[in-house]
N, C-alpha and C positions, 0 to 999 in steps of 0.2 A: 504494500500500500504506500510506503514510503518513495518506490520509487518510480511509482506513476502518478504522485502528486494529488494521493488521496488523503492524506493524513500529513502534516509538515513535521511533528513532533512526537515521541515515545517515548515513555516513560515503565520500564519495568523488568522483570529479568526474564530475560531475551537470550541465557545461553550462549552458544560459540557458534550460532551456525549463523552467524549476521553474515553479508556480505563483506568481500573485502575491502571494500569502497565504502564501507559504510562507517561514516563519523558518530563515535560516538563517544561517551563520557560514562566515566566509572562513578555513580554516586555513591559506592559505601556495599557494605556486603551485611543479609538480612539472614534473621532465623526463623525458621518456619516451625509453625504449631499442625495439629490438625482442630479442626472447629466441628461441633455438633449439635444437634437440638440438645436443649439442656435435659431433656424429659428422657433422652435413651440413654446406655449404660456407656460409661469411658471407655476409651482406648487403653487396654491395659499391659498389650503386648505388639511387638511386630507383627507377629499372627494375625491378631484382632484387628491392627491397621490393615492389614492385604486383603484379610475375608469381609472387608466392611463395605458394601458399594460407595462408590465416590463421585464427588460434584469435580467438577474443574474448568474456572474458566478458561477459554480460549477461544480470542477473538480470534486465528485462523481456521476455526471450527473442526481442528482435529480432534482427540482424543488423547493424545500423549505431550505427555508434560517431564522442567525438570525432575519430578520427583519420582517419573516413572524412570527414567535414567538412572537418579541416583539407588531405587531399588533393584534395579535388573547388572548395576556394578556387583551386587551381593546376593545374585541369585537368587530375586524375588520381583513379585509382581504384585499388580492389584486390579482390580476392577472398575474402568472406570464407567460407569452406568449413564451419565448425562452430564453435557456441555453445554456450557453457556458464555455469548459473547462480553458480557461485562459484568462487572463481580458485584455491582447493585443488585441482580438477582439473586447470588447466592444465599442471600438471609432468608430469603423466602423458599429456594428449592430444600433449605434442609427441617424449617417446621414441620415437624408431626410426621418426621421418615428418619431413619437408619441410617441415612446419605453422610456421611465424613467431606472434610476438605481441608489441603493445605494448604495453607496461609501464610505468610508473612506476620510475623509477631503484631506490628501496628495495624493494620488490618483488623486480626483478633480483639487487638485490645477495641477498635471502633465499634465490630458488630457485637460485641459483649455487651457494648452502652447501648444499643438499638434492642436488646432483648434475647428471651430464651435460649440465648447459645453458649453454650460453655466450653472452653479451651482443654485441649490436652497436649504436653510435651509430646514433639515426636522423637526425642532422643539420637538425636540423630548429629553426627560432625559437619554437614553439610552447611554450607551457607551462600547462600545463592550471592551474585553479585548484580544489584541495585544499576540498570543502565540509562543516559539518556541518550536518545539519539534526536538531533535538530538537524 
């Protein structure tokens, strides 16, 4: 989208597979939680995070993400059950379902204040890096 002049500006972690032409700025490196209805049981293992179905935004409407990456370096996977192009829906697709998602710590801490969702550590060494591209 960036480079047919649909979008002028990105903000998010975008990975290594950017183009090589493509300018971009390191803002800082993030740790991700998984997020849930408050009303279903935590995340209490690796297990529980991969058998849990999963939300994930993705504005290029795949279905794979960093964190499917960083689980399949360790010989795991998960399920991602439904995609969505901007993360304003995700408070709404995990009420009153089973649905998990990884998040970015700030994020979490935001849709905690909007309601029913409650945080769980994903334990995890991973930490994405924060990019912009203009």
């Amino acid at each position: 989208m960036l480079a047919n002049g649909d979008v002028s500006t990105v903000v998010g972690c975008l990975g290594d597979g950017l183009p090589a032409d493509a300018r971009q700025r390191a803002l800082g490196r993030m740790d991700w939680v998984a997020v849930r209805d408050a009303s279903r049981p935590p995340v209490a293992s690796t297990d529980e995070f991969c058998a849990r179905p999963h939300a994930l935004v993705t504005p290029a409407g795949d279905l794979h993400g960093l964190v499917d990456d960083a689980l399949a370096a360790v010989g795991r996977s998960r399920d991602v059950t439904i995609g969505m192009a901007a993360s304003a829906m995700l408070l709404s697709a995990l009420r009153g379902t089973d649905l998990i998602a990884a998040v970015p710590v700030p994020f979490a801490r935001r849709m905690v204040e909007f309601g029913s969702v409650a945080v769980t550590s994903c334990r995890s060494s991973s930490r994405w890096r924060l990019t912009l591209l203009p």
